[in-house]
Structures are given as structure tokens and as C-alpha cells.
gemmi code that builds the backbone of each chain (N, CA, C; Angstrom):
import gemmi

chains = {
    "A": [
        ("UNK", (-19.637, 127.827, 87.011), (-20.995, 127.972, 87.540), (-21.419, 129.436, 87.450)),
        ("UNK", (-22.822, 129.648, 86.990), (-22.970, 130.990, 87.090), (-22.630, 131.770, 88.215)),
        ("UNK", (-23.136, 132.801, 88.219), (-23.045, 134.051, 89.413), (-24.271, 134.897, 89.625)),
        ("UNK", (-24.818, 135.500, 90.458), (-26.384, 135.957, 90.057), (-26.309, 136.905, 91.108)),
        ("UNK", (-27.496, 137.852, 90.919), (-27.199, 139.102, 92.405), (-28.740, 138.545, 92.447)),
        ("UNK", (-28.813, 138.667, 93.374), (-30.331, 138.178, 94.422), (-30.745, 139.311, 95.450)),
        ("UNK", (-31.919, 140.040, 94.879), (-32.204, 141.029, 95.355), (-33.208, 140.691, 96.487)),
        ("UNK", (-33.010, 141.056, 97.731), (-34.178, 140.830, 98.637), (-34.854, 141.580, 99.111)),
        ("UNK", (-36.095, 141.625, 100.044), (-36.959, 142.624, 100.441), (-37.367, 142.212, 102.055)),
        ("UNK", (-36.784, 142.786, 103.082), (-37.294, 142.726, 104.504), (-38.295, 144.078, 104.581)),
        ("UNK", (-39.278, 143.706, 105.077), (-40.218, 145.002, 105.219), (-40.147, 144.977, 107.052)),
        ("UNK", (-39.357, 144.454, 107.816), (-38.961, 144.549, 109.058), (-37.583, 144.750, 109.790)),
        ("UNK", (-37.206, 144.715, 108.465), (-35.481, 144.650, 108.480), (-34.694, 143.243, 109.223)),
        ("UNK", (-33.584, 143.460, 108.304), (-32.893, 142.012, 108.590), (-32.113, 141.997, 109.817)),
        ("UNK", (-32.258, 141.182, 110.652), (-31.586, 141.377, 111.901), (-30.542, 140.120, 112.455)),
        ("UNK", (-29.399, 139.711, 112.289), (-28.205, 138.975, 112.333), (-27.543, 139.437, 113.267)),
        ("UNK", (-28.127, 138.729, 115.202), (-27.199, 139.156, 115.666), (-25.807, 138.806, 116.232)),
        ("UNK", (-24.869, 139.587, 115.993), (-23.702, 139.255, 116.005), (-23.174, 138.385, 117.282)),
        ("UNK", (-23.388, 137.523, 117.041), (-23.098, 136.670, 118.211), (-23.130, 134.977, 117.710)),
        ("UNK", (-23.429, 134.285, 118.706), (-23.193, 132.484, 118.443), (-24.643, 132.453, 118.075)),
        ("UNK", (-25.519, 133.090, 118.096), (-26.705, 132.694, 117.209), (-26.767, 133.098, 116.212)),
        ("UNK", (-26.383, 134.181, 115.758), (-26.900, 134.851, 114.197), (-25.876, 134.134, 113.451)),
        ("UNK", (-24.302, 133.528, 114.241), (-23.666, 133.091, 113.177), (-23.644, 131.428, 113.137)),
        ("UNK", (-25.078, 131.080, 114.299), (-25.671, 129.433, 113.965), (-26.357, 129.570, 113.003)),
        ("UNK", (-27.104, 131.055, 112.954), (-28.324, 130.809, 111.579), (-27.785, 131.005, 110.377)),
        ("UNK", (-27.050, 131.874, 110.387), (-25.974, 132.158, 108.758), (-25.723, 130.508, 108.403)),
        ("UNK", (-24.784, 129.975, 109.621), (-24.420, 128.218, 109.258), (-25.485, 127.317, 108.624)),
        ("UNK", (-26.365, 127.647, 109.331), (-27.719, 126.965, 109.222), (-27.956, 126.729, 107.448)),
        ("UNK", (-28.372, 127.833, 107.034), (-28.764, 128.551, 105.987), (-27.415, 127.783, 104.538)),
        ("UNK", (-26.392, 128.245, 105.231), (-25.195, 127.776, 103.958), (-24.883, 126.016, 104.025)),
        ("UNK", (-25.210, 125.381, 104.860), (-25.762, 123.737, 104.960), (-26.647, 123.460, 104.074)),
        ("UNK", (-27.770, 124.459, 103.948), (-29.192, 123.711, 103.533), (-28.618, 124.679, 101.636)),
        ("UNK", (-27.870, 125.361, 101.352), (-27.764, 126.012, 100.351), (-26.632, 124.809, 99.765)),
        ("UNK", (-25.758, 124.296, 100.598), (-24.958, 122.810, 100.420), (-25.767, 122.459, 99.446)),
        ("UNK", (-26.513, 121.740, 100.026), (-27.026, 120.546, 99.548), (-27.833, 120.591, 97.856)),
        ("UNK", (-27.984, 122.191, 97.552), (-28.212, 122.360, 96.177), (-27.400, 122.484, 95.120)),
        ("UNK", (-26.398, 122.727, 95.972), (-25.410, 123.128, 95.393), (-25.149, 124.950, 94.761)),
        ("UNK", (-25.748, 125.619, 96.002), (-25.810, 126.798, 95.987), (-24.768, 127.278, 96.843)),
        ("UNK", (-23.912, 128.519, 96.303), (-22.815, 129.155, 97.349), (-23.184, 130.637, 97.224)),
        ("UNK", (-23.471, 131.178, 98.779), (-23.820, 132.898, 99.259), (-22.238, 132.563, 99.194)),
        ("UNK", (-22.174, 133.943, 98.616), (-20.748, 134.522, 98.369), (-20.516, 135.804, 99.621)),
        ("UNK", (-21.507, 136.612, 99.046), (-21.662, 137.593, 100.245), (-23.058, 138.752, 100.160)),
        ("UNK", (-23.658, 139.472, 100.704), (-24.611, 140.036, 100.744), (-24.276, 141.941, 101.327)),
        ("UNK", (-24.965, 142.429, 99.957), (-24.243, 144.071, 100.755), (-25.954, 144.814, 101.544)),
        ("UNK", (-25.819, 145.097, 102.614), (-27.283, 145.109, 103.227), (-27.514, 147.035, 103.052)),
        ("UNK", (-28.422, 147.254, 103.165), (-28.633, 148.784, 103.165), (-28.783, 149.257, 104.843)),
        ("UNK", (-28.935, 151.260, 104.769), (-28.881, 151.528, 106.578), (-29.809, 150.742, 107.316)),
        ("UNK", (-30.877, 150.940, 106.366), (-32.154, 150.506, 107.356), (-32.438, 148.778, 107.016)),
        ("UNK", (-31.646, 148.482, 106.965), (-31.720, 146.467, 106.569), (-32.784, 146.692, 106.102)),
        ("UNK", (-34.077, 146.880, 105.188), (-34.651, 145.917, 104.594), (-34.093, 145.832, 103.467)),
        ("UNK", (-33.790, 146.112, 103.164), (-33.133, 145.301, 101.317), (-31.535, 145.166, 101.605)),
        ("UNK", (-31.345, 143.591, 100.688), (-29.721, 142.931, 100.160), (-29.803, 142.751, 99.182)),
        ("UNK", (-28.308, 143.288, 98.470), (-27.890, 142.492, 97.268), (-27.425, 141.533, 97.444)),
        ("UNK", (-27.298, 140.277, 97.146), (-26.672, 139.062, 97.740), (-26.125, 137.917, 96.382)),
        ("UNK", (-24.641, 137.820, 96.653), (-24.014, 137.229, 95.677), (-24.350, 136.031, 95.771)),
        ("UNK", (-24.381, 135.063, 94.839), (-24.698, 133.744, 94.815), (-24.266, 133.069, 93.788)),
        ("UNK", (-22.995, 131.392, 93.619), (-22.908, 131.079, 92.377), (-23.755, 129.843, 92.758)),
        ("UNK", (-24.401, 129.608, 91.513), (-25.523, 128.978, 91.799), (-25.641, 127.818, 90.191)),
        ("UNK", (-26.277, 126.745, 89.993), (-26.633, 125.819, 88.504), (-27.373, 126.678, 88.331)),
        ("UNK", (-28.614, 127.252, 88.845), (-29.692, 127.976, 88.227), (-30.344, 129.203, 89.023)),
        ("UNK", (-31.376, 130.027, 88.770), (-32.244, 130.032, 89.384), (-32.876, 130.325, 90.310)),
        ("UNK", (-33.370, 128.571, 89.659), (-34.488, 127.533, 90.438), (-33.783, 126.948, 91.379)),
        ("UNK", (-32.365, 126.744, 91.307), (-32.113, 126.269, 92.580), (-31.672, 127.491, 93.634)),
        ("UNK", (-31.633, 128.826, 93.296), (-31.547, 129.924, 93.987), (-33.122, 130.093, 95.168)),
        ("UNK", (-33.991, 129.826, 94.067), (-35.332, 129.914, 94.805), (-35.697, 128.944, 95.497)),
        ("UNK", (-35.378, 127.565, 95.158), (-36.065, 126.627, 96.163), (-35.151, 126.807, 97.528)),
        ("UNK", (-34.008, 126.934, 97.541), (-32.794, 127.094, 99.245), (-33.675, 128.415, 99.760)),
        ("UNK", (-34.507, 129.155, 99.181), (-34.551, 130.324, 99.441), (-36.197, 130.446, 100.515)),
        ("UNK", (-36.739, 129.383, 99.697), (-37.723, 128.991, 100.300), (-38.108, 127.656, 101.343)),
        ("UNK", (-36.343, 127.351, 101.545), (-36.322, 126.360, 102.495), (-35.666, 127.321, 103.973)),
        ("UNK", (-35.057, 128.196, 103.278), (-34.375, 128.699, 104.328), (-35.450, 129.937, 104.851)),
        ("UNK", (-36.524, 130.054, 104.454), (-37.562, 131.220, 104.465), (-36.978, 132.823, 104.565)),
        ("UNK", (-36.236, 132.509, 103.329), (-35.444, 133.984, 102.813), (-36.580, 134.520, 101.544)),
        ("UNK", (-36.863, 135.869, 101.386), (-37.461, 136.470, 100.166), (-36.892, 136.956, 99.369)),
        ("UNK", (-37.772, 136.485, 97.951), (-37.229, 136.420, 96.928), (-37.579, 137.759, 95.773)),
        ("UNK", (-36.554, 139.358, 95.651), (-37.090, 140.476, 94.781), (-37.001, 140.009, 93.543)),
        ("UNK", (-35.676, 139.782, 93.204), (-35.842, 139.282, 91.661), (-33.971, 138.488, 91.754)),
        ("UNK", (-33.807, 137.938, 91.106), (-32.428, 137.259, 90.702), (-32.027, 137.477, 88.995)),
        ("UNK", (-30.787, 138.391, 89.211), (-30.119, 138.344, 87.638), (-29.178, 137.414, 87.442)),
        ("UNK", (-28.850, 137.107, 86.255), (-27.134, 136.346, 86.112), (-26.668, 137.302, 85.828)),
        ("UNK", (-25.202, 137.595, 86.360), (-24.305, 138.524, 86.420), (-23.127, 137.884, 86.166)),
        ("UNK", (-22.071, 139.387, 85.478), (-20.889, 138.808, 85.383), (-19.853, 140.251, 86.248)),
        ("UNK", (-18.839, 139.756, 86.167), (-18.323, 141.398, 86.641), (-17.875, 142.594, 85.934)),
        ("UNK", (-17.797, 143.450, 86.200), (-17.236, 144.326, 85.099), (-16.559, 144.952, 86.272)),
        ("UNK", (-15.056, 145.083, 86.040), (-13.503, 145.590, 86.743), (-12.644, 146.905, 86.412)),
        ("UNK", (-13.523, 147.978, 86.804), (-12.927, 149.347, 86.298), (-11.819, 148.803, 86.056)),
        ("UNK", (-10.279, 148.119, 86.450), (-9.555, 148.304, 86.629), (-8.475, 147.260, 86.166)),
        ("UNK", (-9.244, 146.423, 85.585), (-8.612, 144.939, 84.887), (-9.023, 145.047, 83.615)),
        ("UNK", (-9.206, 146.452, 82.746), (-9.484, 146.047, 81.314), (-8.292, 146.059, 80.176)),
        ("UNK", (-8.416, 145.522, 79.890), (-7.033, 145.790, 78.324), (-7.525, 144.904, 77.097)),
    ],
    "B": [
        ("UNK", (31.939, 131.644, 92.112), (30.771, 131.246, 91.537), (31.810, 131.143, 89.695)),
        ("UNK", (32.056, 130.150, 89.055), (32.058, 130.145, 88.231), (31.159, 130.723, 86.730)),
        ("UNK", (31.857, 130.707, 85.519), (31.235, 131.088, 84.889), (29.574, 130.001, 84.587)),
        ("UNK", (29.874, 128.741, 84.315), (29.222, 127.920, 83.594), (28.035, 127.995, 85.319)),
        ("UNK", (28.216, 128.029, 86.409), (26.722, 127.917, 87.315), (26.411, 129.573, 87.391)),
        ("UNK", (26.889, 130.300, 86.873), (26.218, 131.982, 86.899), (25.401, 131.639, 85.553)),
        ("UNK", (25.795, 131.078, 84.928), (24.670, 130.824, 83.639), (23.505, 130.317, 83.730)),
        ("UNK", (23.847, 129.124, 84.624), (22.794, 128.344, 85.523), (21.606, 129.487, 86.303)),
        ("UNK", (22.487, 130.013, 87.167), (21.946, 130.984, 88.335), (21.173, 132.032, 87.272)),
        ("UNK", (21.525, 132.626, 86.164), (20.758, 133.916, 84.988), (19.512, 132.618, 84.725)),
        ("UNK", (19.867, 131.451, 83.831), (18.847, 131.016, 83.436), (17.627, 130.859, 84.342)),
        ("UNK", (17.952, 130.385, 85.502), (16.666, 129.943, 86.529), (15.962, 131.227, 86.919)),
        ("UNK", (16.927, 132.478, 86.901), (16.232, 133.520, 87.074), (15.454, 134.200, 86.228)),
        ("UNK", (15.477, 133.721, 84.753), (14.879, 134.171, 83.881), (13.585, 133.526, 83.805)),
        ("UNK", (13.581, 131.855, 84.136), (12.878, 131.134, 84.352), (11.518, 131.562, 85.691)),
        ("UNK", (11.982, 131.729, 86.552), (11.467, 132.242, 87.547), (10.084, 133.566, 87.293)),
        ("UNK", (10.945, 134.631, 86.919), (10.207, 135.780, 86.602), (9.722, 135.660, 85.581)),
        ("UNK", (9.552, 134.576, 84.595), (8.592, 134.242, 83.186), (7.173, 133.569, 84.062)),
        ("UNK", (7.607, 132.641, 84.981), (6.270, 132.388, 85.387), (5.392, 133.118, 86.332)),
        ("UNK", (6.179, 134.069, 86.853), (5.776, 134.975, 87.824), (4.814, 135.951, 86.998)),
        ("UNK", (5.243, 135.969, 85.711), (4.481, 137.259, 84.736), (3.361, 136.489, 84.338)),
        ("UNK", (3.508, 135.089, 83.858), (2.590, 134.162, 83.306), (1.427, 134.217, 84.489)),
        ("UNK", (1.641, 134.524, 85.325), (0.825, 134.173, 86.745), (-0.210, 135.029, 87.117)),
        ("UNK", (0.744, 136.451, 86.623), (0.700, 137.725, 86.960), (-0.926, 137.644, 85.812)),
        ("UNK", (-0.675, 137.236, 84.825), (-1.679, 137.383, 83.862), (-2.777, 136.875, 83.471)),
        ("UNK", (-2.809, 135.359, 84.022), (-3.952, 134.651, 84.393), (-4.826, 134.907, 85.569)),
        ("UNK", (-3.814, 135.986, 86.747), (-5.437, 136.105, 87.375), (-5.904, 137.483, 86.768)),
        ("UNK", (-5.170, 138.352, 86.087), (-5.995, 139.155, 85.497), (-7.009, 138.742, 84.679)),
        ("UNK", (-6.772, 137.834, 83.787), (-8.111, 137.211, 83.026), (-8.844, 136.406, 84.223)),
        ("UNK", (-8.253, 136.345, 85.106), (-9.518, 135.339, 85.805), (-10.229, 136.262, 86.601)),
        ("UNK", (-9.699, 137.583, 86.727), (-11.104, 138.529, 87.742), (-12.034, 139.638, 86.335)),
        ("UNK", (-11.417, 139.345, 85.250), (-12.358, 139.926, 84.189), (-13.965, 138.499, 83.934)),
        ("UNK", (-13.351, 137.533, 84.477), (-14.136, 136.234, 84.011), (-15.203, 135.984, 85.350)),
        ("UNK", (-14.530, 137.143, 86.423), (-15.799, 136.899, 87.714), (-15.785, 135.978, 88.338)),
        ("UNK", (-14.317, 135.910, 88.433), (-14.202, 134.720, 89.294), (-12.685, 134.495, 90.035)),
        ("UNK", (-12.449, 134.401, 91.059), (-13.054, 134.645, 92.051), (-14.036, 135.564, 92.400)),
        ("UNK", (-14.889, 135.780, 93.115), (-15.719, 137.060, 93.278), (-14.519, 138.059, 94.200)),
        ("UNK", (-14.595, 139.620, 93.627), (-13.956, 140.860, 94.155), (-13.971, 140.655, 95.395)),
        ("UNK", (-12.888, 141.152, 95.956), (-12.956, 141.274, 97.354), (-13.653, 142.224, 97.709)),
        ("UNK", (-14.195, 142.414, 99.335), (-15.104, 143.783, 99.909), (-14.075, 144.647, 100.376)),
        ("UNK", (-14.093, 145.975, 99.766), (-12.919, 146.653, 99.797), (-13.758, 147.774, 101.552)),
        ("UNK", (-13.150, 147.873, 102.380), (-13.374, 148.760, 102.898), (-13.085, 150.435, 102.702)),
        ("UNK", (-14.783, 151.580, 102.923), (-14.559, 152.471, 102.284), (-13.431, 153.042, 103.353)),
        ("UNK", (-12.906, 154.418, 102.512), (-11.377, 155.294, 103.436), (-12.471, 156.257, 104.145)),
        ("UNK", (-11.715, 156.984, 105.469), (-12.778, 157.641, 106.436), (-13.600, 158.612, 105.249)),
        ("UNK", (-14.467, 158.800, 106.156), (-15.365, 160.089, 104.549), (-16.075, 159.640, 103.570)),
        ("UNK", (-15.615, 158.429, 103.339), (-16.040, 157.623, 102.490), (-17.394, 156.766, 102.537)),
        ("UNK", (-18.222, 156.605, 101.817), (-19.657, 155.835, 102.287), (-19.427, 154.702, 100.954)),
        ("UNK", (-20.426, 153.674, 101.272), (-20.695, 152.236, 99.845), (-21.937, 152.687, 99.480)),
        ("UNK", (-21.962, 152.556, 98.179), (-23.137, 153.026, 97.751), (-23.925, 151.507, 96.700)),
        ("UNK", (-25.065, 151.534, 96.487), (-25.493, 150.428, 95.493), (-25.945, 151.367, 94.123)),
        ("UNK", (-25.244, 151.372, 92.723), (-25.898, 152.231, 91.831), (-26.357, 151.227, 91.333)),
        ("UNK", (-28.090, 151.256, 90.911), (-28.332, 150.441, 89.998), (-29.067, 151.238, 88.604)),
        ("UNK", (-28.535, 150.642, 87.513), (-28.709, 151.422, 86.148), (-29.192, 150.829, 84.902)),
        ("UNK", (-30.011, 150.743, 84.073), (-30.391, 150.417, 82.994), (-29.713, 151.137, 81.507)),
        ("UNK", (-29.436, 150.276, 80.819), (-28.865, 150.917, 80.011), (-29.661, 150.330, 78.485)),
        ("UNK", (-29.435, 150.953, 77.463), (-30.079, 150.209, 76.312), (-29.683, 149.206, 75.338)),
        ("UNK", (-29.869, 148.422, 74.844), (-29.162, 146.715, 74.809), (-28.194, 147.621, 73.413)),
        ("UNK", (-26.969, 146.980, 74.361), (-25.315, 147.510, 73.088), (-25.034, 149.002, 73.924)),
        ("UNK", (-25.869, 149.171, 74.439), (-24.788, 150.781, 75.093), (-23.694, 150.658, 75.561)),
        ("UNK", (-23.424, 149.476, 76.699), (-22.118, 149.208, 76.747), (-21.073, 148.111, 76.830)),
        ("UNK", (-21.537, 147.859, 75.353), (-21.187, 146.382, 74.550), (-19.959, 146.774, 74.177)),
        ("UNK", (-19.715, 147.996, 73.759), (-17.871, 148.405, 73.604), (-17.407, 149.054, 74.241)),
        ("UNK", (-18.037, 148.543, 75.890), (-16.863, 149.276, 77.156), (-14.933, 148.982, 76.913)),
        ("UNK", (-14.538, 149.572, 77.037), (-12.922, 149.204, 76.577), (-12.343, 149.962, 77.510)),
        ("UNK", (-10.954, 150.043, 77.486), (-9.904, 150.344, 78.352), (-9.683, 151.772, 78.603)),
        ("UNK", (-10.209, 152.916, 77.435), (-10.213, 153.896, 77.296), (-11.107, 154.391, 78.018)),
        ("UNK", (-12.518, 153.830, 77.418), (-13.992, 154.595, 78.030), (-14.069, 154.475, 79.574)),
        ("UNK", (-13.173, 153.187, 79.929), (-13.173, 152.998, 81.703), (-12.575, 154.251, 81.997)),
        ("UNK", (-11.368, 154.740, 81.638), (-10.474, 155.417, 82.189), (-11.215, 156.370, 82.065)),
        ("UNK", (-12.174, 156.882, 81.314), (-12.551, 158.266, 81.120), (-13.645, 158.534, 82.200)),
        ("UNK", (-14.379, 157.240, 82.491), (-15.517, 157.493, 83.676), (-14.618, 157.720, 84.489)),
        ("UNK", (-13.339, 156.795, 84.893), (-12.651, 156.488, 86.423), (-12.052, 158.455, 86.563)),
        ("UNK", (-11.612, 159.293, 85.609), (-11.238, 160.189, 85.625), (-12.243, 161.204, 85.958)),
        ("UNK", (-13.313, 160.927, 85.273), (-14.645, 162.553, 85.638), (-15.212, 161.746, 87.121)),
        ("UNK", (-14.700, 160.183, 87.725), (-15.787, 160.709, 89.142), (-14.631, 160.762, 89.723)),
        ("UNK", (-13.515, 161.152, 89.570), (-12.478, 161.692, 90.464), (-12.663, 162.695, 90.558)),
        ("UNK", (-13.158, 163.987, 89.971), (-13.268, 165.253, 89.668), (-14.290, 165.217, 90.874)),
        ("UNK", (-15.189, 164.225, 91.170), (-16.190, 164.456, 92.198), (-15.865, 163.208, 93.828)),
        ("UNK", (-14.695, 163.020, 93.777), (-14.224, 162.522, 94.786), (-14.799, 161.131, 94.948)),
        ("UNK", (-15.301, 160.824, 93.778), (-16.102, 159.064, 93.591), (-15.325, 157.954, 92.897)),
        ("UNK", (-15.591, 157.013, 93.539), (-14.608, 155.821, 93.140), (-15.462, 154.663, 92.793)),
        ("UNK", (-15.852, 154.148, 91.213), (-15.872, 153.025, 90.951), (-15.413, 151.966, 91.085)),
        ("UNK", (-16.040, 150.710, 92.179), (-14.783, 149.813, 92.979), (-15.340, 148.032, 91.651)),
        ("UNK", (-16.279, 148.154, 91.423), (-16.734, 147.531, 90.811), (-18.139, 147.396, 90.022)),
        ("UNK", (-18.560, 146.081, 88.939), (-20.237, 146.229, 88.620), (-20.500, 145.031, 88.451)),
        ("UNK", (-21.472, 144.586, 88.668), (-22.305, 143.161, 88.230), (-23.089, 143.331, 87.004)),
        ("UNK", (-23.270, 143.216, 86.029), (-23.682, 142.924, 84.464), (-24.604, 141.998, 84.322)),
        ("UNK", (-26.068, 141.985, 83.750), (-26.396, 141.128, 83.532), (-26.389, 139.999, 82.432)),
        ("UNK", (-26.606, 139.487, 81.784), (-25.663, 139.233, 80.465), (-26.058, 139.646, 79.025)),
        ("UNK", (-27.548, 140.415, 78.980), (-27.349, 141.068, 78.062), (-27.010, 142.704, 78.090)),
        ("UNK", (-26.127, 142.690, 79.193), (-26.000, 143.969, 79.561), (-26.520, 145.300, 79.697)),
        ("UNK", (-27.702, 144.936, 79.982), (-29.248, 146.023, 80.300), (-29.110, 146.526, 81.457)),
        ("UNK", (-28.595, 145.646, 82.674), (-28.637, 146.278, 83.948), (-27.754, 145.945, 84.723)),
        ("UNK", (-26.967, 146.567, 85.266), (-25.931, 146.724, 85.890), (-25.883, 147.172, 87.517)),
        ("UNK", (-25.508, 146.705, 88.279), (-25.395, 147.079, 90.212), (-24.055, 146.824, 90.075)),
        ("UNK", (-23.885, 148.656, 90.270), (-22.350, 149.064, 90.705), (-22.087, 149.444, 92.101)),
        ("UNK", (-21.266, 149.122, 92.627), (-20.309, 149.080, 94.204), (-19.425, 150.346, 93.975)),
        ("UNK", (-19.850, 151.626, 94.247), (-19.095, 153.139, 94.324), (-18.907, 153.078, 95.349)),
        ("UNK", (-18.014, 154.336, 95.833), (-17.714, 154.741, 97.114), (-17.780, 156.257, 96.846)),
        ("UNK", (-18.416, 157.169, 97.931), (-18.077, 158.254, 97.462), (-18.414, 158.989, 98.759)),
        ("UNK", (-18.573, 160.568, 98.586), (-18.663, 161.228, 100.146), (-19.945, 161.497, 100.383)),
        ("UNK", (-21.130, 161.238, 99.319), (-21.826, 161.335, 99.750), (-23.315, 160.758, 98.237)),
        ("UNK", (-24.667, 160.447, 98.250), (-25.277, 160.112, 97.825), (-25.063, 161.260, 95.899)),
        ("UNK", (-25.653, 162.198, 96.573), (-25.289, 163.425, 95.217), (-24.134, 163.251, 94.564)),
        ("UNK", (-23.003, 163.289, 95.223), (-21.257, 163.375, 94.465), (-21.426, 162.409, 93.117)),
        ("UNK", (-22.110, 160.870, 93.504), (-22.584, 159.797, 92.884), (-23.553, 159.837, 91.509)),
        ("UNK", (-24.245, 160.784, 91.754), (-25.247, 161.029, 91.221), (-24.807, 162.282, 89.826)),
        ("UNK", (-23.832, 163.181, 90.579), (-23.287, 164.278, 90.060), (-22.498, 163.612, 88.964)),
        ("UNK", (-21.592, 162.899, 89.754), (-21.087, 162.244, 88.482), (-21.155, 161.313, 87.213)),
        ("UNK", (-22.509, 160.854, 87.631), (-23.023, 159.893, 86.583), (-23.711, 160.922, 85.856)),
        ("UNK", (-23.972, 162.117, 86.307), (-24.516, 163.114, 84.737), (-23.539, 163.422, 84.051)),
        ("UNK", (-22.250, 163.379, 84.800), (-21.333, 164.169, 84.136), (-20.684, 163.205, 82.759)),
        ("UNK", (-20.686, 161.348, 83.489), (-20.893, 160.904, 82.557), (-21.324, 160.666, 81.773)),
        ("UNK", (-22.777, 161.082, 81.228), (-23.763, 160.651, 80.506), (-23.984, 159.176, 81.252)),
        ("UNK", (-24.189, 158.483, 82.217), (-24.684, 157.424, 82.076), (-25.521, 157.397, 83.174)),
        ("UNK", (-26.847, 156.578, 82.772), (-27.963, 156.578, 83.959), (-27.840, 156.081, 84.756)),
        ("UNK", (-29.215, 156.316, 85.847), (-29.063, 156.262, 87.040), (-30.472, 155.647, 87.394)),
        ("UNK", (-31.247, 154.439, 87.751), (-32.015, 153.827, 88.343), (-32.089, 154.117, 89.602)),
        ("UNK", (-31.724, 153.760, 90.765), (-31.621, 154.351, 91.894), (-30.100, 154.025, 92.867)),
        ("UNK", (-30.098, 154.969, 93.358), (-28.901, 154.982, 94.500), (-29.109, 154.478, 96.015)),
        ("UNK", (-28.462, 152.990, 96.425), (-29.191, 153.409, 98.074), (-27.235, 152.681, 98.896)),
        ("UNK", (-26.888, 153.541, 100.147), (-26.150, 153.334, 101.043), (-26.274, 151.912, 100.981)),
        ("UNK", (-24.968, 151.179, 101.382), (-24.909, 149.835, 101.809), (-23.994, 149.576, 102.765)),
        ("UNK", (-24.133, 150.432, 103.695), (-22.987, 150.322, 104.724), (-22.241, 149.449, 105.553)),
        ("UNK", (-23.284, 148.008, 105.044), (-22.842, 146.776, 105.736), (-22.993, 145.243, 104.740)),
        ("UNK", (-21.328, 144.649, 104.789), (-21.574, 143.446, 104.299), (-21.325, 142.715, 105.121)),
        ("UNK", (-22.533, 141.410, 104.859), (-22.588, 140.020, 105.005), (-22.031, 138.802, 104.332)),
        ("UNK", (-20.901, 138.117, 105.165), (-19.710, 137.196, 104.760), (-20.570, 136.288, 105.116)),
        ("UNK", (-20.361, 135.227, 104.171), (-20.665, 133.707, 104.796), (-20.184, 133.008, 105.371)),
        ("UNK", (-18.554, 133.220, 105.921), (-17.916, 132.246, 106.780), (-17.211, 133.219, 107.990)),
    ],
}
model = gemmi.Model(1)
for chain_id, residues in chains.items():
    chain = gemmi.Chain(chain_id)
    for i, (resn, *xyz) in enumerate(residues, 1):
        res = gemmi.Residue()
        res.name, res.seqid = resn, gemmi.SeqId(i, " ")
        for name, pos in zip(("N", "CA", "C"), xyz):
            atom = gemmi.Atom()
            atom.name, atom.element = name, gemmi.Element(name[0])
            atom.pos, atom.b_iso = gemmi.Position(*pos), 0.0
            res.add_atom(atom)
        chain.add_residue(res)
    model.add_chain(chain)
structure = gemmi.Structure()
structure.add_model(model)
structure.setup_entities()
């Protein structure tokens, strides 16, 4: 399955708080990404939370954007990516 | 221990450490293939995560190899920076690399030193796990 970095944009900043709610809504969110058959891998956030890079292996996309707009997450742009491993080349 | 089960005991051990190497070598091809995804390495004190993101021109680094790594991994040592990983897009135009370094400039310093560009730099001091 591909792999894609999913760039986002909070213009209020992202706020996940660490507790039994922020990690009901994370749950929330990777249920409804289930069902597309979308997997958040992980997300690297900046100081001031509005912008994530956010890993995702995903069929497409389109199915990146529709979970994205079910889960009312915003959408900067999505690449397909692969890795490149300073440290695993030969 | 007789002779004929020490033969036994060499063979299984030879056996053993053949698949251990065989093992050893499939997940190296399997983290060049992006898959599993890298682990999140935590930075060492001093240390900050940085996001480099870079454009490059289609084939610039279509013959990254084992050498040219070593030669970046060597000049951002000179500036106390550590390439931990990069995401590629697949025609390899743009790239978001995961550095660590002491500070925004060191990063920056050293990607002149490499010749290779620089789109923008921003802190990422915090990751988000899904489970």
C-alpha cells in the first residue's frame, strides 16, 4: 500500500489534550480512517501546532481526503512518498 | 560429546547463524522499501527535530548511492547535524527530511555546505502516535 506525507494547516493550532479525551478523539478519528482503509502512522507537529506532517498508508489519495473530511481534519497538500535511509544504503 | 553429535552440534550452528544473516538482510531491504515506517527516534539533550523540506531538480538525486550518503552524513557532522531520515516523492522532486541538530542555522549551514537546497526549515518538537 502506498505511503503519503499529508501536510496540514491549523490557523488555531492543534490542541490534543493529553488525557481520556484527546486520546477518545485520536480513537475516534483512526475507526472512521478503518473503515477506508486508511492507516495514520504518525504525525510530527511544529512549536506553535498549526502545521503536521502526518504519515499515512493509504489505496489513494482520495481516500486520504474523504476520512479527512469526515473526520473534519484540513487538507495542505498530500505526496506519495517513499523513504530514503541515510543509513541502509548499499 | 562424541565425535559424530559435535558434527551435529557445528552443523545446526552453522545452520542457525545462516538464517540469522538471511534475516539480518531482509529487513534491511525491507526499511529501504518503507516499510515498516522508521521509528521516532528521540532527539539527545541539545538536540532539537527539525522538518527540512527541499526541492530538487527531476534526476538530481536519482544516483543517491552509498558513497554520496556518507559524504552528506560526514559534512553535517562537521556541524553537529544528524540526518535521521527522508520521505521522497516518487519522482523525486521533493523530499521532507527528519534532522536533528542544535539549532535551526547548524541545519541550514550544512545544507550549503552540501550543495543541496533548502525550501524551508520548521522545529517539530512533538510527535503524534496513533495508538
Amino acid at each position: 500500500m502506498p505511503r503519503y506525507m499529508v501536510e496540514r494547516t491549523f490557523p488555531n493550532g492543534l490542541n490534543v489534550p493529553v488525557n481520556a479525551a484527546g486520546a477518545g478523539a485520536l480513537q475516534k478519528i483512526v475507526c472512521a480512517n478503518g473503515e477506508q482503509g486508511v492507516t495514520w502512522v504518525h504525525s510530527y507537529v511544529t512549536t506553535d501546532k498549526t502545521r503536521t506532517f502526518c504519515i499515512y498508508d493509504a489505496p489513494s489519495p482520495e481516500a486520504i481526503r474523504q476520512v479527512a473530511r469526515r473526520n473534519e481534519l484540513p487538507v495542505e497538500s498530500i505526496s506519495e512518498v517513499s523513504v530514503l535511509d541515510p543509513y541502509f544504503y548499499h | 560429546m562424541n565425535y559424530r553429535s559435535f558434527l551435529l552440534f557445528l552443523s545446526s550452528l552453522l545452520f542457525l547463524t545462516f538464517n540469522t544473516l538471511a534475516g539480518a538482510t531482509d529487513s534491511t531491504s525491507a526499511q529501504s522499501n518503507a516499510s515498516p515506517a522508521p521509528a521516532v527516534s528521540v532527539p539527545a539533550p541539545g538536540m532539537n527535530r527539525y522538518m527540512v523540506v527541499r526541492t530538487f531538480p527531476k534526476g538530481a538525486i536519482d544516483g543517491l548511492d552509498a558513497a554520496a550518503v556518507q559524504s552528506v552524513n560526514n559534512t553535517n557532522s562537521k556541524y553537529s547535524v544528524q540526518w535521521i531520515h527522508s520521505y521522497a516523492n516518487p519522482d523525486k522532486t521533493k523530499t521532507f527530511c527528519i534532522y536533528e541538530g542544535p539549532n535551526e542555522k547548524s541545519i541550514r549551514d550544512a545544507a550549503a555546505a552540501n550543495k543541496i537546497p533548502v525550501d524551508y526549515i520548521v522545529e517539530i518538537p512533538v510527535v503524534l502516535e496513533s495508538h
